[in-house]
SEBATI-84625 format. One record per residue: x, y, z of N, C-alpha, C in turn; residue number from 0; residue in one letter. Coordinates in pm, 1 decimal, decimal comma, padded with zeros to 6 digits. Layout:
% SEBATI-84625
       n_xx       n_yy       n_zz      ca_xx      ca_yy      ca_zz       c_xx       c_yy       c_zz   num   residu
          X          Y          Z          X          Y          Z          X          Y          Z   NUM        A
...
% end
This chain:
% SEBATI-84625
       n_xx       n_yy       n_zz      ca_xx      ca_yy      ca_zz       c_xx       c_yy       c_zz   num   residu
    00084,2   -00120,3    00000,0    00000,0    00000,0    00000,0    00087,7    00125,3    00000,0     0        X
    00063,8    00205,2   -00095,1    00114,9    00326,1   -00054,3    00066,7    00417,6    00062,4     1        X
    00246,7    00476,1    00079,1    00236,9    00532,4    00242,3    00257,3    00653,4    00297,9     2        X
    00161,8    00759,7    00318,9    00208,8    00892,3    00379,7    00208,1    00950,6    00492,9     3        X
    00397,6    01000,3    00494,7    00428,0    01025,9    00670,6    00399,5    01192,3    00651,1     4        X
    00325,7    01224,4    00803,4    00287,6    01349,5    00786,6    00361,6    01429,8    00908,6     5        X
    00427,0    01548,3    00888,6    00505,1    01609,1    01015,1    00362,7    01669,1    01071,2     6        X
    00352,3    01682,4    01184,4    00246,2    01791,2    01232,6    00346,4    01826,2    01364,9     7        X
    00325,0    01967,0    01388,8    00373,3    02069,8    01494,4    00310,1    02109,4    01605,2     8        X
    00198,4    02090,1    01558,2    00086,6    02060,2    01669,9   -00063,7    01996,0    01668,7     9        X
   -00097,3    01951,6    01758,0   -00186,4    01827,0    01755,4   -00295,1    01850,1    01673,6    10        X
   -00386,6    01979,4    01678,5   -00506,5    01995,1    01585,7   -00467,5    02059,5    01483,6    11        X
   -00379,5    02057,6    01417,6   -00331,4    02096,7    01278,6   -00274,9    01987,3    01202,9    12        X
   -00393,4    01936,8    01178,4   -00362,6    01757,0    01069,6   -00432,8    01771,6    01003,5    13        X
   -00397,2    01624,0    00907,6   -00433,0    01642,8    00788,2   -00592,4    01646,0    00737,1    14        X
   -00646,3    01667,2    00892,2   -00837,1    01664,9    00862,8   -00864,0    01669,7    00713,0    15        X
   -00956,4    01713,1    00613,2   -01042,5    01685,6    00528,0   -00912,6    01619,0    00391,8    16        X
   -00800,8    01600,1    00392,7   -00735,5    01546,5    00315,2   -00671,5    01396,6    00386,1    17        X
   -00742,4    01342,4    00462,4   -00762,0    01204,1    00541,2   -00830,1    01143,5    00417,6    18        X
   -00945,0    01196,2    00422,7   -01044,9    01084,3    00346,0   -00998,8    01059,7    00175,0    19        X
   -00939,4    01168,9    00124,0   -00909,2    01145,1    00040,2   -00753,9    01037,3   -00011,3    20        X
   -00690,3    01060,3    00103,9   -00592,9    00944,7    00116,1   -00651,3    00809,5    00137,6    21        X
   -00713,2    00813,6    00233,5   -00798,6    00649,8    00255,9   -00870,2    00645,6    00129,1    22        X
   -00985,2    00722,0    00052,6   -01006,7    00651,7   -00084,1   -00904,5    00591,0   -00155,5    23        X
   -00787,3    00668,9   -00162,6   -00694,4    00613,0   -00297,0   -00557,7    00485,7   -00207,7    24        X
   -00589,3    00451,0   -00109,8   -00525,3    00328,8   -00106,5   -00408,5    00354,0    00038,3    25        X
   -00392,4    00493,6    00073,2   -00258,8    00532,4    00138,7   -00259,4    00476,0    00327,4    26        X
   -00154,0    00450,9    00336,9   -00142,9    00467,7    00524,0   -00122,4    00590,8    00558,1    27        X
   -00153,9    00639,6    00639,5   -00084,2    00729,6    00720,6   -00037,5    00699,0    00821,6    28        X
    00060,4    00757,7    00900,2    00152,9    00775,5    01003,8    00186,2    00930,3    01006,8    29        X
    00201,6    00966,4    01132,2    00217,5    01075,8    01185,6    00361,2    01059,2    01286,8    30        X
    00493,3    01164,2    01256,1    00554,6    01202,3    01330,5    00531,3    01388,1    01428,5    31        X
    00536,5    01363,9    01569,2    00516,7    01481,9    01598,3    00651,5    01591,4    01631,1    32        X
    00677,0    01687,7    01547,4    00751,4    01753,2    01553,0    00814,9    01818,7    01727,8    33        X
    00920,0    01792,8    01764,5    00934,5    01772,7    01940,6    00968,7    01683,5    02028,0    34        X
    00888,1    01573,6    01973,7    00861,1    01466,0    02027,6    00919,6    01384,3    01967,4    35        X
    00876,0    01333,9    01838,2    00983,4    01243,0    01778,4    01099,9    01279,7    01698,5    36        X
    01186,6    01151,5    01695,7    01322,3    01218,9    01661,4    01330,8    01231,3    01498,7    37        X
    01346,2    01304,3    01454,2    01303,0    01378,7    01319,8    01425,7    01358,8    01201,3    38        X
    01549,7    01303,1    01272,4    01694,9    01292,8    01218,4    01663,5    01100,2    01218,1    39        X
    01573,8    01024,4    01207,2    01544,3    00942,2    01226,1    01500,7    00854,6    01091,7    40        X
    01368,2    00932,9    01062,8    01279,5    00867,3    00947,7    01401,8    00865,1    00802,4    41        X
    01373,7    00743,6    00737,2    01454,4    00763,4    00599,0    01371,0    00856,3    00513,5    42        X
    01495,8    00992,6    00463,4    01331,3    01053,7    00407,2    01254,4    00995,0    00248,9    43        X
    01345,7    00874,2    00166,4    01299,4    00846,8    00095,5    01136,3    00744,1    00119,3    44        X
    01168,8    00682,0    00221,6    01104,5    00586,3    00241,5    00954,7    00598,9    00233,5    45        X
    00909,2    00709,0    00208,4    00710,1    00733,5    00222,5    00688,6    00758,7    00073,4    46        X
    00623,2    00727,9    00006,5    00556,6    00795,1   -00117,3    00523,8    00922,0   -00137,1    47        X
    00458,5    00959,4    00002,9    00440,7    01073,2    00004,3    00473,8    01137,1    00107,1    48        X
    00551,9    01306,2    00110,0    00536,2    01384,6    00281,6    00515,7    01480,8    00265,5    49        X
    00381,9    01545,1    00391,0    00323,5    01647,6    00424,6    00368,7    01722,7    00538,4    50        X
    00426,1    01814,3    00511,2    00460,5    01879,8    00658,6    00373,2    01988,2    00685,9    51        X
    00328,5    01982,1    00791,2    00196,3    02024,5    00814,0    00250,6    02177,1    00895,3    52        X
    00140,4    02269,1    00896,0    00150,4    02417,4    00991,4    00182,9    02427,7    01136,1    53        X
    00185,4    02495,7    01200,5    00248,2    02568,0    01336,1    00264,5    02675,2    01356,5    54        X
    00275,9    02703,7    01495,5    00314,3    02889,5    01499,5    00436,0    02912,9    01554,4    55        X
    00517,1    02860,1    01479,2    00661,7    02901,8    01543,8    00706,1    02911,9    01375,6    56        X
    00779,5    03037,8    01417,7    00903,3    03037,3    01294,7    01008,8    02979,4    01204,2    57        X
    00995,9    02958,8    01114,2    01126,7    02854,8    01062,8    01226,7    02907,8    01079,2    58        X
    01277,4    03073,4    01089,6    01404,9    03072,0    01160,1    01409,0    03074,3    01322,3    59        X
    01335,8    03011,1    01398,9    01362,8    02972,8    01542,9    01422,8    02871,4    01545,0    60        X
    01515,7    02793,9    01505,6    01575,1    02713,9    01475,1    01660,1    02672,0    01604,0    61        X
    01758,8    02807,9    01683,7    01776,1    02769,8    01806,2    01701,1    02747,4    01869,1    62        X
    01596,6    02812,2    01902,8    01430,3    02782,5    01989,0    01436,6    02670,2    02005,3    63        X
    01417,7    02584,7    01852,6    01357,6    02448,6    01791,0    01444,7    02378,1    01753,0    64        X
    01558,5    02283,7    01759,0    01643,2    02242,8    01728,9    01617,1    02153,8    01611,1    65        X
    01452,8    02079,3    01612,0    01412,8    01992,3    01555,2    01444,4    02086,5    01419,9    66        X
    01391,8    02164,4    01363,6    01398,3    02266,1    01256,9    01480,8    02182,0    01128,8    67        X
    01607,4    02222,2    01209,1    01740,7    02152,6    01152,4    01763,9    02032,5    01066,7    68        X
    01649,4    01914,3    01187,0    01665,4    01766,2    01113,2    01541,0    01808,5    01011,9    69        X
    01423,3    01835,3    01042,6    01286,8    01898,0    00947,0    01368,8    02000,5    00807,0    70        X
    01443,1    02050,2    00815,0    01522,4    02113,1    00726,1    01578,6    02009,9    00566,2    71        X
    01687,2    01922,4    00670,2    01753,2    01835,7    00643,7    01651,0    01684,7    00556,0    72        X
    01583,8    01674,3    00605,1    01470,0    01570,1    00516,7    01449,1    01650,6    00484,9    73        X
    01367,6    01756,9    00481,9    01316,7    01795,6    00315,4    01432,3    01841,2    00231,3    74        X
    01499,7    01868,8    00247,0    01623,7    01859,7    00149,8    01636,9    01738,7    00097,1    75        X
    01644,5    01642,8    00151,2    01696,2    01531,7    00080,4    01565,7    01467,3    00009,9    76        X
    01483,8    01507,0    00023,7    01322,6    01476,2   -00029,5    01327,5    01512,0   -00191,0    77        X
    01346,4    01675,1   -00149,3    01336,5    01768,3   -00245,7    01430,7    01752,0   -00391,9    78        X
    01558,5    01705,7   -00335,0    01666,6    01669,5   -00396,9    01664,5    01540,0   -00486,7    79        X
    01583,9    01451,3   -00445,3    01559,6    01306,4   -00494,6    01437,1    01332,4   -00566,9    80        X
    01379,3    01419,3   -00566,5    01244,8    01425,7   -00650,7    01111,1    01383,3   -00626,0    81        X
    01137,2    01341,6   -00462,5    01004,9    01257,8   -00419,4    00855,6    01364,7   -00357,0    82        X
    00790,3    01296,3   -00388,4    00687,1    01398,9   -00351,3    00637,3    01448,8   -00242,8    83        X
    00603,0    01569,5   -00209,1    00615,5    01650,3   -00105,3    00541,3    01759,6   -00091,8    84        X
    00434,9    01770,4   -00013,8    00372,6    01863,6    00013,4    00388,7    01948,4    00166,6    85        X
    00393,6    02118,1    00157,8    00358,8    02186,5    00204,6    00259,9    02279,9    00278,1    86        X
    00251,6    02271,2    00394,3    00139,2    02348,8    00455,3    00173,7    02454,8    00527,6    87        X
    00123,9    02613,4    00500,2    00197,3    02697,8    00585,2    00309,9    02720,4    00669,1    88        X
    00326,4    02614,8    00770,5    00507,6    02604,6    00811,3    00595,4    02511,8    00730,1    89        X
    00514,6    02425,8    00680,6    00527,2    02400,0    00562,9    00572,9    02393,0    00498,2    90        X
    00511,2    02494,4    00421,2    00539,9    02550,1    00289,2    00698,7    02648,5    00306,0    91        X
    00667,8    02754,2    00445,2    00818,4    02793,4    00464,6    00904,5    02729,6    00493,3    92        X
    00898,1    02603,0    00519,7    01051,4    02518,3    00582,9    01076,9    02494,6    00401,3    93        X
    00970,0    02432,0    00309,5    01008,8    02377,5    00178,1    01081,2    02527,4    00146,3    94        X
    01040,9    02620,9    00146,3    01086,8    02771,2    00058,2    01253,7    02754,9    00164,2    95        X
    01263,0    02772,0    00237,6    01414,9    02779,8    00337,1    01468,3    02641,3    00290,8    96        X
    01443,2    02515,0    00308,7    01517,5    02432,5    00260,1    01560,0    02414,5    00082,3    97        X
    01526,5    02531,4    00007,4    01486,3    02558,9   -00130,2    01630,3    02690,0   -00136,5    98        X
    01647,4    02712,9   -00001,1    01729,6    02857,0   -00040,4    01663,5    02982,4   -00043,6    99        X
    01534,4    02957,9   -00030,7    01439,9    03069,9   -00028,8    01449,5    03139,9    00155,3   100        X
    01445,3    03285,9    00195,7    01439,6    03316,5    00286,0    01310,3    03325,6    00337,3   101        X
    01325,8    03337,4    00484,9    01173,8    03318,7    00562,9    01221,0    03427,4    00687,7   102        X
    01107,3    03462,3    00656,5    01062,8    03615,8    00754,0    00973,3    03680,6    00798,6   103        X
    00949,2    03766,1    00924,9    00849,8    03762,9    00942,4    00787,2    03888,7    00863,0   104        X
    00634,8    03868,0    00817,8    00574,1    03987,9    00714,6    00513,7    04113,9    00774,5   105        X
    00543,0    04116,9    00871,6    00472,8    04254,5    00943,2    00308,0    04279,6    00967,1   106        X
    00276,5    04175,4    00893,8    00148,0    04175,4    00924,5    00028,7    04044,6    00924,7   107        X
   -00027,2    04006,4    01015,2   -00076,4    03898,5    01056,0   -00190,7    03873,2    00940,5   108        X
   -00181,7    03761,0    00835,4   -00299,9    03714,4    00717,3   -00377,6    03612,8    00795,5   109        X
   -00477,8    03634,3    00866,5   -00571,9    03550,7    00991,9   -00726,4    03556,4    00917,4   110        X
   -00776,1    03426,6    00853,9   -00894,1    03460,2    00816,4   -00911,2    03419,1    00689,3   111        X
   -01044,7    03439,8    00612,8   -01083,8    03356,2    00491,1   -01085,2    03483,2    00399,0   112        X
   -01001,4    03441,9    00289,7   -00954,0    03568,5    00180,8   -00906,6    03510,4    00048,5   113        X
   -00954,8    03581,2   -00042,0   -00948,4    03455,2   -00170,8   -00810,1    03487,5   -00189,6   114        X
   -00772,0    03420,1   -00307,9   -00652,7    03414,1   -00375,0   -00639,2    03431,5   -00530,9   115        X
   -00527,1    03454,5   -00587,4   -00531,5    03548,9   -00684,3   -00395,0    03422,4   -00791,1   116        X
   -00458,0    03339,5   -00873,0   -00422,3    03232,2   -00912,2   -00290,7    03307,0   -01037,3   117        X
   -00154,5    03246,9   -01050,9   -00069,3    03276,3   -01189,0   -00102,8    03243,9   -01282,7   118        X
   -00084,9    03311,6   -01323,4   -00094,8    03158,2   -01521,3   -00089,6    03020,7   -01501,4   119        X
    00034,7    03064,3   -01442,5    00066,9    02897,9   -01370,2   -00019,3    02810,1   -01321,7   120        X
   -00054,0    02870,7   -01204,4   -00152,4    02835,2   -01093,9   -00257,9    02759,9   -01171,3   121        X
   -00342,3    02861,0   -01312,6   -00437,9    02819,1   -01363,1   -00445,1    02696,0   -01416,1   122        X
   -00325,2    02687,3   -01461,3   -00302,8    02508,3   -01505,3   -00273,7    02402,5   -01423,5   123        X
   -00239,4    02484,0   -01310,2   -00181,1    02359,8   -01166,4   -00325,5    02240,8   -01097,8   124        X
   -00236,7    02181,0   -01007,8   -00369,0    02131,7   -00955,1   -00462,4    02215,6   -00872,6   125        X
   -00432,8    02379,8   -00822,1   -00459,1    02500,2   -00730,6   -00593,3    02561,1   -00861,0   126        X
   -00601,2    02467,8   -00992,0   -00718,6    02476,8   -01043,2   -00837,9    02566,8   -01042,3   127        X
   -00916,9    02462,4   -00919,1   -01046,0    02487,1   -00904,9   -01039,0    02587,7   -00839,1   128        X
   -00902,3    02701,6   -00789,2   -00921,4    02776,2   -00673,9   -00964,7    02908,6   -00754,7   129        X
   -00941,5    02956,3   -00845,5   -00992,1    03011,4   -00969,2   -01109,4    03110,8   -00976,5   130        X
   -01194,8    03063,8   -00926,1   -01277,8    03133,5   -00891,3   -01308,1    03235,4   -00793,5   131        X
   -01171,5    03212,9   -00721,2   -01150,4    03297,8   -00604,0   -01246,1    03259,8   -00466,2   132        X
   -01273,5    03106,7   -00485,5   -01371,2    03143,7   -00333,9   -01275,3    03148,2   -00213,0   133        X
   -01288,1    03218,7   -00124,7   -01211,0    03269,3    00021,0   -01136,1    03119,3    00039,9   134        X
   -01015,4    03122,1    00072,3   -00985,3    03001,4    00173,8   -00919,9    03070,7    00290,7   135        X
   -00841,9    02965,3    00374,7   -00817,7    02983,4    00481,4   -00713,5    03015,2    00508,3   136        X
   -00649,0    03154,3    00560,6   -00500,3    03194,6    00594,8   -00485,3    03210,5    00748,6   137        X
   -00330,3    03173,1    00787,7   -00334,7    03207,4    00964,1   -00214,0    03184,4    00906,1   138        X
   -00124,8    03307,1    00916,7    00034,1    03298,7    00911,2    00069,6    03423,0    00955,6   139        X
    00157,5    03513,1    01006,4    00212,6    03627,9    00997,2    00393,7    03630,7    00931,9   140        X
    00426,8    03456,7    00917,8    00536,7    03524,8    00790,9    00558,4    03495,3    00679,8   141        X
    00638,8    03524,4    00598,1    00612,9    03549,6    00486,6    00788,6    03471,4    00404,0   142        X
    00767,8    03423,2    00234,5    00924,4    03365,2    00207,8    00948,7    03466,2    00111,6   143        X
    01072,4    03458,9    00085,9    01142,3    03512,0   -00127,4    01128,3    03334,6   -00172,5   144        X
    01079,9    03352,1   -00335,1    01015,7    03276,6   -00390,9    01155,6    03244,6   -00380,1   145        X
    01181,0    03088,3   -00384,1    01301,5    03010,0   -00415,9    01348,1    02993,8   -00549,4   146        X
    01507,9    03004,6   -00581,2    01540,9    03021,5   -00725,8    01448,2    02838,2   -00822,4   147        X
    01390,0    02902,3   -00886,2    01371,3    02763,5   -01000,3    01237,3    02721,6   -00953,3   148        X
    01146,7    02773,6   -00877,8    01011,0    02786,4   -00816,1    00930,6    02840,1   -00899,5   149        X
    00815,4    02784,7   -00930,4    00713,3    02849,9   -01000,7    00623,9    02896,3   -00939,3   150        X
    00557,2    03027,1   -00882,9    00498,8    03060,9   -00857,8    00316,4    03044,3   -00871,7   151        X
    00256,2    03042,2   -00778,8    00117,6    02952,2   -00831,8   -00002,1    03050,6   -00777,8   152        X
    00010,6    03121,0   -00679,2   -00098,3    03186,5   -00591,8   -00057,8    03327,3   -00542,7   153        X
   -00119,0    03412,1   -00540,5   -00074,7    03546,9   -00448,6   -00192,7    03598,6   -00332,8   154        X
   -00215,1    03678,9   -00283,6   -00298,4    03689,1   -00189,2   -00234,8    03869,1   -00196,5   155        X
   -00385,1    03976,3   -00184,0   -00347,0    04127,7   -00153,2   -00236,7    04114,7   -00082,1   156        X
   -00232,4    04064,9    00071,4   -00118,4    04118,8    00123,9   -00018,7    04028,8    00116,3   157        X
   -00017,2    03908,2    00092,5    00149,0    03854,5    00044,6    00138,9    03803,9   -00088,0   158        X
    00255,8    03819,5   -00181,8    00231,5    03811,7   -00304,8    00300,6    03630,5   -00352,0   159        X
    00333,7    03561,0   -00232,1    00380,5    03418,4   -00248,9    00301,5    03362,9   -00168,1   160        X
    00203,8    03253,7   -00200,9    00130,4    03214,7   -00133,3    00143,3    03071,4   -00175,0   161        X
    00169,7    03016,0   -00282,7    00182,8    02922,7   -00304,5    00314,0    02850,5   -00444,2   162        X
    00389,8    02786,0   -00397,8    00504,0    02743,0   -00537,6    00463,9    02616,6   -00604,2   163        X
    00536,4    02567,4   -00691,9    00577,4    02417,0   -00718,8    00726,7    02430,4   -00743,0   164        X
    00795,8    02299,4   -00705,6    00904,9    02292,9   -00713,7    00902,8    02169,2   -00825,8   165        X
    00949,3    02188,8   -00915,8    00936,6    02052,9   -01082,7    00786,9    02001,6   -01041,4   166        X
    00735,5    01877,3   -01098,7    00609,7    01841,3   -01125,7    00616,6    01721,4   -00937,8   167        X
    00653,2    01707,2   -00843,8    00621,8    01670,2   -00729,9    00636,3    01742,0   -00577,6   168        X
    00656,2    01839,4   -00581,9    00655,3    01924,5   -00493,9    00588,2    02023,9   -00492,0   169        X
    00474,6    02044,6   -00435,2    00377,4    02195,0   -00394,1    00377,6    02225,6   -00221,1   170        X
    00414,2    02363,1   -00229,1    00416,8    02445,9   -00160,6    00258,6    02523,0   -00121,6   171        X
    00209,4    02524,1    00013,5    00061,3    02621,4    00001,9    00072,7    02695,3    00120,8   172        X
    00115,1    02819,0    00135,9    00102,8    02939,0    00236,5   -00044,0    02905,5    00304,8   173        X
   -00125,7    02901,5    00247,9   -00259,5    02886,0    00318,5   -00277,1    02749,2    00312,4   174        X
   -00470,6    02720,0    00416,5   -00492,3    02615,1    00440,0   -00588,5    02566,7    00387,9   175        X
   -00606,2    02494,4    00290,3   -00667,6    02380,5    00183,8   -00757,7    02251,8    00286,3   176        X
   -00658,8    02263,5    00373,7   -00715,9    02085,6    00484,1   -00828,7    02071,9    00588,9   177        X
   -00830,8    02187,2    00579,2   -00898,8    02209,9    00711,0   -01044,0    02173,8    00692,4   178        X
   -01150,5    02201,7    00805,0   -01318,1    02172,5    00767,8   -01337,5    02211,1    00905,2   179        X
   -01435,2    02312,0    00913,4   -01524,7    02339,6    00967,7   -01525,7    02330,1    01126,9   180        X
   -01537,5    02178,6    01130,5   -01565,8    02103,6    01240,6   -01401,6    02092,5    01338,6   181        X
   -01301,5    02053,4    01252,8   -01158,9    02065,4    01263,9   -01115,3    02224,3    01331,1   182        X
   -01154,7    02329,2    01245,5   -01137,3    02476,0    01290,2   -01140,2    02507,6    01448,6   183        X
   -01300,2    02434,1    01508,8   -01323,5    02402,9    01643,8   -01184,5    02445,9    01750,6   184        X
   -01111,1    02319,9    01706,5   -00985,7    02271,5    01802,3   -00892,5    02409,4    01797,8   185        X
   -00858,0    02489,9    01626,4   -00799,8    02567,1    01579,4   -00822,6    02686,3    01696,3   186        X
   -00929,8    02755,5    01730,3   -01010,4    02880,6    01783,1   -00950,5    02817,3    01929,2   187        X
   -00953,2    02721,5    02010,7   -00915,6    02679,9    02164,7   -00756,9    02708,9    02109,4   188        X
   -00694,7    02618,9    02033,2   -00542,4    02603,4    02053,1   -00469,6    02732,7    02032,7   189        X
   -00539,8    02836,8    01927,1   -00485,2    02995,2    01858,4   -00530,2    03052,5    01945,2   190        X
   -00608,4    03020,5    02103,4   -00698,6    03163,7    02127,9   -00609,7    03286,8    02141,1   191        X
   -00488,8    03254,0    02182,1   -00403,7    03358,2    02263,8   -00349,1    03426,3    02109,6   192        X
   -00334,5    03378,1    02044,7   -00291,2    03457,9    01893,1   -00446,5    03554,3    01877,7   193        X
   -00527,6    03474,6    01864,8   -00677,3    03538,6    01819,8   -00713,7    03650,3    01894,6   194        X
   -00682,0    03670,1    02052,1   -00713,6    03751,9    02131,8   -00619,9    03885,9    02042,9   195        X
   -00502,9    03846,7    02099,6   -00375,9    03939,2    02059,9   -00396,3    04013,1    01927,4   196        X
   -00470,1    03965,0    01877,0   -00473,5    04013,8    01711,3   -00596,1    04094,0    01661,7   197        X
   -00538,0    04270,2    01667,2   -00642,0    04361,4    01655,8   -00759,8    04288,6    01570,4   198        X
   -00904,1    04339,2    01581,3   -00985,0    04321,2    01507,4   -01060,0    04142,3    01465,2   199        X
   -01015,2    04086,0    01474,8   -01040,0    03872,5    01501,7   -01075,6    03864,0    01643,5   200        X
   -01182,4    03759,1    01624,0   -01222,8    03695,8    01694,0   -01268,3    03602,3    01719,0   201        X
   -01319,2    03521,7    01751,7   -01351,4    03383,5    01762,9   -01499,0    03383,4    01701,5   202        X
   -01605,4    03425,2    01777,1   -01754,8    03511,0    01680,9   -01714,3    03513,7    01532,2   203        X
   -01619,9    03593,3    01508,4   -01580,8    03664,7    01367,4   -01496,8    03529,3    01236,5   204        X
   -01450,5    03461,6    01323,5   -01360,9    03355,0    01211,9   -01491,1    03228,7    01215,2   205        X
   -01570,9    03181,2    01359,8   -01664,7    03109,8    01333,7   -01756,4    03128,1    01236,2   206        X
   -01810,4    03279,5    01225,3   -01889,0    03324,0    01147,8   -01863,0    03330,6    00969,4   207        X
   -01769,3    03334,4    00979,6   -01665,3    03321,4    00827,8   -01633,4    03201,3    00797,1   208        X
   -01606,4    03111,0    00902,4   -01604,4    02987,7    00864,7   -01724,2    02900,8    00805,9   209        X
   -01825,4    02979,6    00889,5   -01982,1    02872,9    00887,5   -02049,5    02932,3    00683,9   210        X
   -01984,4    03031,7    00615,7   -01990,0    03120,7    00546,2   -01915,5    03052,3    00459,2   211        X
   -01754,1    03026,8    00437,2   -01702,7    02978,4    00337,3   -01650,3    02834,6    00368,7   212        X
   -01637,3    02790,5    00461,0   -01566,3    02663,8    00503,4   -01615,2    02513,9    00383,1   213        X
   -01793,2    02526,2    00351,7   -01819,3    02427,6    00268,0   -01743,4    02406,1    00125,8   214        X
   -01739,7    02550,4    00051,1   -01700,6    02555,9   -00020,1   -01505,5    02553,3   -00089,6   215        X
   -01497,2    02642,7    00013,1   -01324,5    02589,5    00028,8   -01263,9    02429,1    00054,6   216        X
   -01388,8    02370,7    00118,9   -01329,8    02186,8    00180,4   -01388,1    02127,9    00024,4   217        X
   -01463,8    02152,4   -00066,8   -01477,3    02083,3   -00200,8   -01347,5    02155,9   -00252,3   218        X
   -01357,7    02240,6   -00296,7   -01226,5    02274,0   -00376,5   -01097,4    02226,4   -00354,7   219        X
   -01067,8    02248,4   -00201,4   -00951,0    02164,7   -00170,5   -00974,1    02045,0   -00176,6   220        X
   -01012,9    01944,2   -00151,3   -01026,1    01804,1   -00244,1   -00984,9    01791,8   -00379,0   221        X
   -01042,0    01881,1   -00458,2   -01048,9    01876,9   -00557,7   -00887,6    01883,7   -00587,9   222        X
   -00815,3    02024,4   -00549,4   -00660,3    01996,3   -00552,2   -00623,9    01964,1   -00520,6   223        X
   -00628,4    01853,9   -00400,9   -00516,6    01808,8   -00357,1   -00545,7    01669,7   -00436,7   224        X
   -00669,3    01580,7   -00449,0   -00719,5    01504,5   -00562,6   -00595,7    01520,7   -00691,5   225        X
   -00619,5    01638,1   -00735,7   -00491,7    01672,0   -00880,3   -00372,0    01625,1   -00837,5   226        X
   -00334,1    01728,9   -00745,9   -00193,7    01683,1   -00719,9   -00179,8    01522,5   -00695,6   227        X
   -00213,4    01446,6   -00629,7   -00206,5    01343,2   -00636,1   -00203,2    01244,4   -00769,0   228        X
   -00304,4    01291,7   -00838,5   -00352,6    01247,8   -00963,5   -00222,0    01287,6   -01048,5   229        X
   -00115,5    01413,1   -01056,9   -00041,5    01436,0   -01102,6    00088,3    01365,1   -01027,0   230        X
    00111,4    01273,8   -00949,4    00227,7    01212,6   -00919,7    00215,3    01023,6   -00982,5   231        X
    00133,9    01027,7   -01075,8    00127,1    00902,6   -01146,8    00242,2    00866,5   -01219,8   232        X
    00272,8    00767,4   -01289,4    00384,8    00718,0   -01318,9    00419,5    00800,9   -01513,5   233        X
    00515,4    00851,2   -01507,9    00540,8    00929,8   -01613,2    00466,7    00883,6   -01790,1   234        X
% end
């Protein structure tokens, strides 16, 4: 059976509504938790597929986080071998830093459901169906430089890299595609102290936005991450 190991950074930031679509098409999952397990460990060829999932710590906290380093180090050697690899907001910045791309913080907190603004690129990618611009889901305050040999796929008003590909098995997504509704729940308890802190958001205000776009963003994301998958078939 094919098998995908997923980093997560913290406990309610998994791979919720892109579960089911792995269990349709045949996959295991396994979960390493970033902290906890030893991360200089896993062979990184060994999964078919890896997702490194979001968090709210910085990819340059690296002293903070020591783990960083080995999380660095596999996706390098991921990236390098050509194996496939997906990105989720911390993600997506560890892939852009292990890419050579810098990571920093953007000065301003993207918290909330806000469409996206697809490349040329994008339009042909598996980020597809996003096209239409319905709102998805952002919670990041930093921001990368596109990595040399990166194709650019998504922009958003206030950050203009929101999403890459690196050759035809590696995507990068600043925002969140995975999420649903029901999942968000855990999101609003575990962020409260970000949510408080953060002029103007609120818990009322992202529930209410959620109950608003959440249906429609959890089909679409299926739908791409469906592609992408569909696009790691045999040449």
């Amino acid at each position: 059976m094919p098998s995908v190991l997923a980093i997560r950074h913290v406990a309610f930031e998994d791979l919720d509504a892109f579960a089911p679509v792995l269990a349709e098409r045949g996959y295991t999952i396994r979960y390493l938790e970033a902290g906890y397990h030893d991360l200089a460990m896993p062979d990184p060829l060994a999964d078919d597929v890896l997702v490194v999932l979001g968090g709210p710590i910085g990819v340059y906290e690296d002293d903070a986080y020591p783990f960083i380093r080995d999380e660095l180090r596999l996706l390098q050697a991921r990236l390098t071998a050509g194996r496939p690899t997906l990105g989720i907001c911390l993600g997506c910045q560890l892939m852009a830093r292990a890419l050579g791309g810098r990571v920093y913080p953007g000065g301003r907190k993207e918290i909330g459901w806000m469409p996206l603004e697809l490349s040329e690129a994008g339009q042909s990618s598996p980020l597809a169906a996003l096209a239409d611009r319905t709102p998805v889901l952002h919670w990041h305050g930093d921001t990368f430089d596109l990595p040399e040999g990166a194709t650019l796929l998504a922009s958003s008003e206030l950050y203009p890299h929101q999403a890459f590909s690196w050759g035809r098995y590696a995507l990068a997504l600043q925002f969140h595609l995975e999420t649903t509704a029901r999942g968000l729940e855990r999101w609003f308890i575990g962020h409260a102290g970000e949510i408080a802190g953060t002029q103007g958001l609120s818990v009322p205000l992202l529930r209410a936005d959620t109950a608003r776009y959440a249906a429609a963003a959890h089909a679409r994301g299926r739908r791409c991450f469906a592609a992408w998958l569909d696009q790691l078939g045999p040449d």
